[in-house]
MIZA-125445 format. One record per residue (C-alpha): chain; residue in one letter; x, y, z. Coordinates in Angstrom, 1 decimal, m for minus. Example, Ala and Ser with C-alpha at 12.3 -4.5 7.8 and 13.67 -1.06 7.14 Angstrom:
<atoms>
<atom ch="A" aa="A" xx="12.3" yy="m4.5" zz="7.8"/>
<atom ch="A" aa="S" xx="13.7" yy="m1.1" zz="7.1"/>
</atoms>
This chain:
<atoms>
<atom ch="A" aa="X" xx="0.0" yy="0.0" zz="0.0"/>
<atom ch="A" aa="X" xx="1.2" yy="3.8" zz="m1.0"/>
<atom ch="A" aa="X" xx="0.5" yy="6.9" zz="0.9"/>
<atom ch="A" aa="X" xx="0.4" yy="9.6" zz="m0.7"/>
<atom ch="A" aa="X" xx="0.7" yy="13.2" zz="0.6"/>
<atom ch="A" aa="X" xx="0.6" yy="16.3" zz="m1.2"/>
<atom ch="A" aa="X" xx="0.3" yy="20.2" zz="m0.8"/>
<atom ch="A" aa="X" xx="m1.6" yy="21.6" zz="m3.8"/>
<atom ch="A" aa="X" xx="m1.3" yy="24.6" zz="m5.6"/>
<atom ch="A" aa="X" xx="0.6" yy="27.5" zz="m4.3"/>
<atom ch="A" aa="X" xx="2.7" yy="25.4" zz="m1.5"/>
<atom ch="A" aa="X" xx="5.0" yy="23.1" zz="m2.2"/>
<atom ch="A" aa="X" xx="6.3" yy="20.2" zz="0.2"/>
<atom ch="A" aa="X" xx="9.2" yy="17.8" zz="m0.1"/>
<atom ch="A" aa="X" xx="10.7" yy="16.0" zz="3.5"/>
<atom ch="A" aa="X" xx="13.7" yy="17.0" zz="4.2"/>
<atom ch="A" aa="X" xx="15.9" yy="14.4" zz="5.7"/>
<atom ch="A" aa="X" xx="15.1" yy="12.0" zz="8.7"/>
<atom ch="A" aa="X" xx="11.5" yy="13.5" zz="8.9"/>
<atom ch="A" aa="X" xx="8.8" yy="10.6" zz="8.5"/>
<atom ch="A" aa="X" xx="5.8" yy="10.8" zz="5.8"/>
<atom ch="A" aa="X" xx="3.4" yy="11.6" zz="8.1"/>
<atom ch="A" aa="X" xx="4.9" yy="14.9" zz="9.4"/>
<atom ch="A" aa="X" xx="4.6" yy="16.3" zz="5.6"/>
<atom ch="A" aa="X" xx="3.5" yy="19.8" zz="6.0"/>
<atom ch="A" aa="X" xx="3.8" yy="23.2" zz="3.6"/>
<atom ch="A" aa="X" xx="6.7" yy="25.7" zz="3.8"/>
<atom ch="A" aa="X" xx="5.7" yy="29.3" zz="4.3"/>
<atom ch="A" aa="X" xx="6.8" yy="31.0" zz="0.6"/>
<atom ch="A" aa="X" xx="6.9" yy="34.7" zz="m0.6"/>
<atom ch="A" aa="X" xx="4.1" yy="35.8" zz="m2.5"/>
<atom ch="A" aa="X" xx="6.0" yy="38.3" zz="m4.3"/>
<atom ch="A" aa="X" xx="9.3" yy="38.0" zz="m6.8"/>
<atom ch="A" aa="X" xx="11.7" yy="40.8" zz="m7.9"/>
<atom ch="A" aa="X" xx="11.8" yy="40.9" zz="m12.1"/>
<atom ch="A" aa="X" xx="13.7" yy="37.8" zz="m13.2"/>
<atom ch="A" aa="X" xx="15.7" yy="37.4" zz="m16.6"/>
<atom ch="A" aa="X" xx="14.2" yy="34.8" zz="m19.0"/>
<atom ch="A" aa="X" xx="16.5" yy="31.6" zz="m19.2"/>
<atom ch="A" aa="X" xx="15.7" yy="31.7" zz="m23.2"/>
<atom ch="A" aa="X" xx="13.7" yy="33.3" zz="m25.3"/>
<atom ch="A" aa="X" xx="10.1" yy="33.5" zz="m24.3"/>
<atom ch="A" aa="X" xx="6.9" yy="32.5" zz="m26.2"/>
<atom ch="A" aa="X" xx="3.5" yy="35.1" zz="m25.5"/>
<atom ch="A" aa="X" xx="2.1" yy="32.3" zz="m23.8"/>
<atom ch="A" aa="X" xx="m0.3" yy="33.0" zz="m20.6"/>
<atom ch="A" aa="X" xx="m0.2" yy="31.5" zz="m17.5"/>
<atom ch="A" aa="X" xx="m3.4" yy="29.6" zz="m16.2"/>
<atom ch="A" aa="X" xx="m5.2" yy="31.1" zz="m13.9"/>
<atom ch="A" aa="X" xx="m7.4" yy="28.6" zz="m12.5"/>
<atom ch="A" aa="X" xx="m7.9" yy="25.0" zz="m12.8"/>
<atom ch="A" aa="X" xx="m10.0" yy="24.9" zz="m15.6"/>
<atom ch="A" aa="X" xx="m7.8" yy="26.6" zz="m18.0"/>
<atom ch="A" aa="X" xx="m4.7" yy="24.7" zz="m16.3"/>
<atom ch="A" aa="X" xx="m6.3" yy="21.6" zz="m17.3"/>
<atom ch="A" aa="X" xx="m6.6" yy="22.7" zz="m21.1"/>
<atom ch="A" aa="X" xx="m2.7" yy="24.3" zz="m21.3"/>
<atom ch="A" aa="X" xx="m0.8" yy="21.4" zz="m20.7"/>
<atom ch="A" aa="X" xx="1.3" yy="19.9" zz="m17.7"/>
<atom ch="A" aa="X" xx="4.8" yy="18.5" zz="m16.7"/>
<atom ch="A" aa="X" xx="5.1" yy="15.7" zz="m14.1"/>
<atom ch="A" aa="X" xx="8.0" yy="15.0" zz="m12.7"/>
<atom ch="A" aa="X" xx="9.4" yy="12.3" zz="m10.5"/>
<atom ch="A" aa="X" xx="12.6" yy="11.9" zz="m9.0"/>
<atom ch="A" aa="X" xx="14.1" yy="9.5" zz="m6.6"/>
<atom ch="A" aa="X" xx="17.2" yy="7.6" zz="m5.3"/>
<atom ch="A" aa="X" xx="18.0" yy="4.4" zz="m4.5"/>
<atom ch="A" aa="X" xx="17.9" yy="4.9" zz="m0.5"/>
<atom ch="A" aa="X" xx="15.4" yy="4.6" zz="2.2"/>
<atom ch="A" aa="X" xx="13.2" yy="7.4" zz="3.1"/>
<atom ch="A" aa="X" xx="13.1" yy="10.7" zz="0.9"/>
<atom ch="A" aa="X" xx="15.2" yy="10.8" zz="m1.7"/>
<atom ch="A" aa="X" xx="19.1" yy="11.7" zz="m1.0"/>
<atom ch="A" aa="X" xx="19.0" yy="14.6" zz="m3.4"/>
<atom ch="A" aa="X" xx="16.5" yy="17.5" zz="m3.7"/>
<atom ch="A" aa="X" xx="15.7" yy="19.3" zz="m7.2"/>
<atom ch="A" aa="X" xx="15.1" yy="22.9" zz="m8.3"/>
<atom ch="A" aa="X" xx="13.9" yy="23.7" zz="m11.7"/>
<atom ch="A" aa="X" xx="13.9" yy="26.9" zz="m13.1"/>
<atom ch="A" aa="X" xx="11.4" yy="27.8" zz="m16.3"/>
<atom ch="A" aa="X" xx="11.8" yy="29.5" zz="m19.4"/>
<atom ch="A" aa="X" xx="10.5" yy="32.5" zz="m17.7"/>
<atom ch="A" aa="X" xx="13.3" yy="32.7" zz="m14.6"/>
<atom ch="A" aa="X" xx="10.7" yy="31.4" zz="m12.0"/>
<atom ch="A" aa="X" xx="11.7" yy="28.2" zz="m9.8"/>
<atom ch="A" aa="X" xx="9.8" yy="25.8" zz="m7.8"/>
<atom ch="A" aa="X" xx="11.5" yy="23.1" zz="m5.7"/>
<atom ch="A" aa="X" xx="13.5" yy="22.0" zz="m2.8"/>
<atom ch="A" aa="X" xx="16.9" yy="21.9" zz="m1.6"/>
<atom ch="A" aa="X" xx="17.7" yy="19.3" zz="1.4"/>
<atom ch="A" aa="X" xx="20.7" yy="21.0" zz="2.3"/>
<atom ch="A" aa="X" xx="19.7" yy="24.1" zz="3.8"/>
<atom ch="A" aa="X" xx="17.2" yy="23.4" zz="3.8"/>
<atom ch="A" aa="X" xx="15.3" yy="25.8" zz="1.2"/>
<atom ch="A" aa="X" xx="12.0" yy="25.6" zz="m1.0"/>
<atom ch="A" aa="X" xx="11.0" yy="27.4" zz="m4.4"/>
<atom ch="A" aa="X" xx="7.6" yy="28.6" zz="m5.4"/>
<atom ch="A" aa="X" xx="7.4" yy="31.2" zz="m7.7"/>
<atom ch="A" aa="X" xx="5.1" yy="29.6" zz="m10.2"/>
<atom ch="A" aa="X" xx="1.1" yy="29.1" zz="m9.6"/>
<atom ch="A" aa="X" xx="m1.2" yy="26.1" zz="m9.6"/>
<atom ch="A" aa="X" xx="1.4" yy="23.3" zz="m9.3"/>
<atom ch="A" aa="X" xx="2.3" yy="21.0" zz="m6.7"/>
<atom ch="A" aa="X" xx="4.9" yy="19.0" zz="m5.1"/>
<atom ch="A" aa="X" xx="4.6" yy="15.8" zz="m2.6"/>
<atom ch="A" aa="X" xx="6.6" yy="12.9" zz="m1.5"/>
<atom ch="A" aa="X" xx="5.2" yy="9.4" zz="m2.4"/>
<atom ch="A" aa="X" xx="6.3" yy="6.6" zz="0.2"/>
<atom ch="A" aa="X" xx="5.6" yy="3.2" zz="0.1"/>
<atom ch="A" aa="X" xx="4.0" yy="1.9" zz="3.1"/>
<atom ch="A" aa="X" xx="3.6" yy="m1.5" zz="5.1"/>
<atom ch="A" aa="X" xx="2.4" yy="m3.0" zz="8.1"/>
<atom ch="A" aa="X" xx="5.8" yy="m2.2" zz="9.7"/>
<atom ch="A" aa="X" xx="5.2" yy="1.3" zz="10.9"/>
<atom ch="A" aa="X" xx="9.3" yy="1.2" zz="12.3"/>
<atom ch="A" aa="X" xx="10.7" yy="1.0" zz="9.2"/>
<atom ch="A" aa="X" xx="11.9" yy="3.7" zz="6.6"/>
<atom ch="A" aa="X" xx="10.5" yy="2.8" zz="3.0"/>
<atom ch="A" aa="X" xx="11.7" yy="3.7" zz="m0.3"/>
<atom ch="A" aa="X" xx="9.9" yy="7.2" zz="m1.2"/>
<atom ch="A" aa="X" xx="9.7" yy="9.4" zz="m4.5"/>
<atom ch="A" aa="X" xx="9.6" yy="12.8" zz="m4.7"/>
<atom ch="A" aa="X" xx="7.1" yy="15.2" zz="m7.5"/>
<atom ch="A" aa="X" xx="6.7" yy="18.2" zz="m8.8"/>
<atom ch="A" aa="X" xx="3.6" yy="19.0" zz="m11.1"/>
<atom ch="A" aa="X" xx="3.6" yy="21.9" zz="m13.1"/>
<atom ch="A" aa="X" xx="0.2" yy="22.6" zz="m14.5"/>
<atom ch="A" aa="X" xx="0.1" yy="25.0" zz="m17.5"/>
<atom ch="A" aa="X" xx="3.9" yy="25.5" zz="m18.4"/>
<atom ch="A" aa="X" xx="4.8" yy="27.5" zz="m20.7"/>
<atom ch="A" aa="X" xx="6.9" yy="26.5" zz="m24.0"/>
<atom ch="A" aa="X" xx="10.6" yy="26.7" zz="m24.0"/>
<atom ch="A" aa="X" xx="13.8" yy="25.4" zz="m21.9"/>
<atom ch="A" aa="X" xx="13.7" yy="24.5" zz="m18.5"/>
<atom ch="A" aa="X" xx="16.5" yy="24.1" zz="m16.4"/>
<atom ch="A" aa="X" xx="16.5" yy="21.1" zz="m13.6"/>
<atom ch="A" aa="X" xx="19.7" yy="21.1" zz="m10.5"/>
<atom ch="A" aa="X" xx="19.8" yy="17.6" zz="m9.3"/>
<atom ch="A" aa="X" xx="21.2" yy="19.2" zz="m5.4"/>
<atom ch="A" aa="X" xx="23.0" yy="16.2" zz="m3.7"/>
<atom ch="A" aa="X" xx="23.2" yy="15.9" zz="0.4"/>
<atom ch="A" aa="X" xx="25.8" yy="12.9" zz="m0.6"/>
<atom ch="A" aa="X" xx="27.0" yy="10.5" zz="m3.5"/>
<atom ch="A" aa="X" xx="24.1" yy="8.7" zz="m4.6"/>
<atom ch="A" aa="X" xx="22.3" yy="7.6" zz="m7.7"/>
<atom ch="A" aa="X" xx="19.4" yy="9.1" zz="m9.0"/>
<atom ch="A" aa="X" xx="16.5" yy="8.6" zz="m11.6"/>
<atom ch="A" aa="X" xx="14.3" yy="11.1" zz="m13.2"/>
<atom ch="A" aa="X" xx="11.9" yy="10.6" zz="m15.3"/>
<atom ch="A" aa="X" xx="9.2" yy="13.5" zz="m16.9"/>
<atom ch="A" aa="X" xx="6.1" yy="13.3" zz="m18.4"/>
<atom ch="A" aa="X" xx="5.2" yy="16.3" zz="m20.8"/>
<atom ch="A" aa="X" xx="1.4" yy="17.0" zz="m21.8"/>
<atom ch="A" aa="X" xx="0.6" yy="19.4" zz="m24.3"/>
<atom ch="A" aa="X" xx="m2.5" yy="21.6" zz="m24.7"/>
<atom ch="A" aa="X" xx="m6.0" yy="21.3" zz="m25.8"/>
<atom ch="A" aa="X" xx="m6.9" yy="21.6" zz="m29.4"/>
<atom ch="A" aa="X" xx="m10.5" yy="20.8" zz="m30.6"/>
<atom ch="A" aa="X" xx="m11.8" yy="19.5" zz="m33.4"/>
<atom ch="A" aa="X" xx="m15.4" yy="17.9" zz="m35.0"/>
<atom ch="A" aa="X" xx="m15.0" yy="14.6" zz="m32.9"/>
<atom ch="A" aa="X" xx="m13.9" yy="16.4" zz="m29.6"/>
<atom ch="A" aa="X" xx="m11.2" yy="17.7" zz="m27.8"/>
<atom ch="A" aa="X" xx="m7.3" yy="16.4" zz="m28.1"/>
<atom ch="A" aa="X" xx="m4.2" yy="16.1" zz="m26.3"/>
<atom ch="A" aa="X" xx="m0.8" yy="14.5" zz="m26.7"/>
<atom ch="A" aa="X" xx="1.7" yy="13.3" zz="m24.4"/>
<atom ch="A" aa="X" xx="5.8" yy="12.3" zz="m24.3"/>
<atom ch="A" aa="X" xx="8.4" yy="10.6" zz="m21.7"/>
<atom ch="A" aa="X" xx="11.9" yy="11.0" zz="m21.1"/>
<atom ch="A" aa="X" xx="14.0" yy="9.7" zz="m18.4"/>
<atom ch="A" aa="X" xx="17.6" yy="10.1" zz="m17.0"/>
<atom ch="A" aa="X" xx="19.3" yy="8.2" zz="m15.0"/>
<atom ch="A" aa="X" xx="22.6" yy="9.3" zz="m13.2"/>
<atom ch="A" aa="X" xx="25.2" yy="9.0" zz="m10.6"/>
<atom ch="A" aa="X" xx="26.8" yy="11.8" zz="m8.5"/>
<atom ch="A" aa="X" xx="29.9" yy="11.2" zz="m7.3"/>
<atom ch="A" aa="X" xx="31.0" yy="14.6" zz="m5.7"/>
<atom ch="A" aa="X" xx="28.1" yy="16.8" zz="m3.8"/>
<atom ch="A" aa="X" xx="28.1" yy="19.3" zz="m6.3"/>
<atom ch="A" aa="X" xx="24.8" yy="20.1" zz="m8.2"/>
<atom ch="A" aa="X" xx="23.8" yy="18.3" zz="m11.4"/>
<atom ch="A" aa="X" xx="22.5" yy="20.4" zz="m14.5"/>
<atom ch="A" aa="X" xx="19.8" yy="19.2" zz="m16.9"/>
<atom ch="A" aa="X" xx="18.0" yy="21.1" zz="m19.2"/>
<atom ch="A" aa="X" xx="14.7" yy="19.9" zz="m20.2"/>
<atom ch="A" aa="X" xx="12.7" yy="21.1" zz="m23.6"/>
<atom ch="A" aa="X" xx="9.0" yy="21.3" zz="m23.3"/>
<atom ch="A" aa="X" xx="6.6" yy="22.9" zz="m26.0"/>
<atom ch="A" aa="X" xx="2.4" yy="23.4" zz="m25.4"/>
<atom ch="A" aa="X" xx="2.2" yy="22.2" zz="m29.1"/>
<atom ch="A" aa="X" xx="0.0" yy="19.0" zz="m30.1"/>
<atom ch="A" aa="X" xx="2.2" yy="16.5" zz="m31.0"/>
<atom ch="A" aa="X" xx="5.8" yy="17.8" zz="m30.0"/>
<atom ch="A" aa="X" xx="8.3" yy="15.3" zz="m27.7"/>
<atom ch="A" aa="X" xx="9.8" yy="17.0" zz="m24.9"/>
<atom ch="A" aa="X" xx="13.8" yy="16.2" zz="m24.3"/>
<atom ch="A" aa="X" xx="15.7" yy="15.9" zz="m21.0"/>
<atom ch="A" aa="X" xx="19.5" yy="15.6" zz="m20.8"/>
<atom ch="A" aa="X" xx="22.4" yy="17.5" zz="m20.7"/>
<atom ch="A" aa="X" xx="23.6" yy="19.9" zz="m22.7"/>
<atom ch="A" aa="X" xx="25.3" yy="17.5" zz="m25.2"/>
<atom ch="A" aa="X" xx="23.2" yy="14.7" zz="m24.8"/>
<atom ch="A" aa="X" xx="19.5" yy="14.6" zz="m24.2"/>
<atom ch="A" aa="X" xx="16.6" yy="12.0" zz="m24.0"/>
<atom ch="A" aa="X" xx="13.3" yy="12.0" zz="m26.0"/>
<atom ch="A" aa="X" xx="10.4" yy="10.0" zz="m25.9"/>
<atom ch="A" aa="X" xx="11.4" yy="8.3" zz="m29.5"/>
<atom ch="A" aa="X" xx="15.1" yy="7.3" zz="m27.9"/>
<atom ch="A" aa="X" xx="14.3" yy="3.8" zz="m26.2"/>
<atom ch="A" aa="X" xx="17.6" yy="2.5" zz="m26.4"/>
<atom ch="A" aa="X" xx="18.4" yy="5.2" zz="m23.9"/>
<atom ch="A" aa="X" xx="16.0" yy="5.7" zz="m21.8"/>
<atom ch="A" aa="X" xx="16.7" yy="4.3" zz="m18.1"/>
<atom ch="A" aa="X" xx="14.2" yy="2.2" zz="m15.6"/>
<atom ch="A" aa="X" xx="13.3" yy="3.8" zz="m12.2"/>
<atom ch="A" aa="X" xx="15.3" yy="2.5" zz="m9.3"/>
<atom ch="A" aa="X" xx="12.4" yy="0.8" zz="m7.9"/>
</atoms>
C-alpha cells in the first residue's frame, strides 16, 4: 500500500531528511518576486489562472528518486523559461515557489511495519507551463544515484470529434559522485504532437530514444 501526501497549488512540500511521511507539512513561501531574466527566449504564452484553464494548457510531471530509504538523497530545483523556480533543496534546507497552480509531494511506500523507513519518491507537477527550456539542478546531500523521469502533456486543441491532447516521456538516470549540483536542461513545448527532451547539454533524451531511456530504481 502507498500513501500519498501532497500540498496543492501554491505550497510546495518535499521531506527533508530524517522527517517521516506523516509529518509532511507546507513551507511558508513569498508571494512576491523581484523581475527575473528569461533563461531563453520567451513565447507570449499565458499563464493559467485557475484550474480549468490549467487543465486545457498542458502539464509537466516529474518524478525523482534515489535508490535509499526514506526521501530521496537529493533535492531538485527547476527553473522555467521565464526565470521562475519551484522546488526544494535538502541542504539548507530551502524551498521554491514562484510559479502558480502546481504541486509537489513525496510518495512513500507503506507496510504494516510502521518502524521502518521505506523507499519514497519525490514530485513536482507543473500545471500550465509554458513553451521553451527548462532548467533542472539535481542538489546532492551525498554520493548517490538518481532517476528522473518526466512526463510532458501538451495543450487542448479541438476538433469535430472532440477535444485532443498528446503526451511524451523521457528519463535520465545518473550518478553523482561529488556533492556538487547536477545540470539538466529539459525542452518542453504546449504544441499538439511535439516530444519533450531531458539531458544535458550534449546529450538529451526523447520519448522516441528507447535505447536510452533508463528504468526507475524501484
Amino acid at each position: 500500500m502507498k500513501r500519498r501526501l501532497l500540498v496543492l497549488t501554491l505550497a510546495i512540500s518535499v521531506l527533508p531528511q530524517g522527517v517521516s511521511a506523516r509529518r509532511a507539512g507546507a513551507f511558508d513561501v513569498p508571494t512576491e518576486f523581484s523581475a527575473r531574466s528569461p533563461l531563453h527566449p520567451m513565447l507570449d504564452e499565458a499563464d493559467p489562472t485557475n484550474l480549468q484553464s490549467c487543465e486545457s494548457m498542458g502539464k509537466i510531471s516529474v518524478i525523482y528518486e534515489t535508490g535509499n530509504s526514506g526521501p530521496p538523497s537529493v533535492g531538485l530545483r527547476i527553473t522555467d523559461p521565464r526565470g521562475r523556480k519551484i522546488g526544494y533543496d535538502p541542504r539548507v534546507p530551502k524551498v521554491w515557489q514562484e510559479l502558480s497552480l502546481t504541486e509537489g509531494f513525496v510518495d512513500c511506500e507503506q507496510d504494516d511495519d510502521t518502524t521502518l523507513r521505506n523507499h519514497c519518491a519525490a514530485h513536482i507537477q507543473i500545471c500550465g507551463p509554458v513553451s521553451g527550456t527548462y532548467k533542472l539542478e539535481v542538489l546532492p546531500t551525498q554520493n548517490a544515484k538518481y532517476f528522473i523521469g518526466v512526463v510532458g502533456l501538451s495543450q487542448q486543441t479541438q476538433d469535430q470529434i472532440g477535444f485532443h491532447s498528446t503526451d511524451s516521456r523521457a528519463e535520465y538516470k545518473s550518478e553523482i559522485q561529488r556533492q556538487e549540483p547536477e545540470i539538466l536542461m529539459l525542452t518542453y513545448s504546449r504544441q499538439l504532437g511535439t516530444r519533450i527532451k531531458l539531458g544535458t547539454d550534449d546529450s538529451r533524451v526523447t520519448a522516441s530514444d528507447k535505447s536510452q531511456a533508463q528504468k526507475p530504481l524501484h
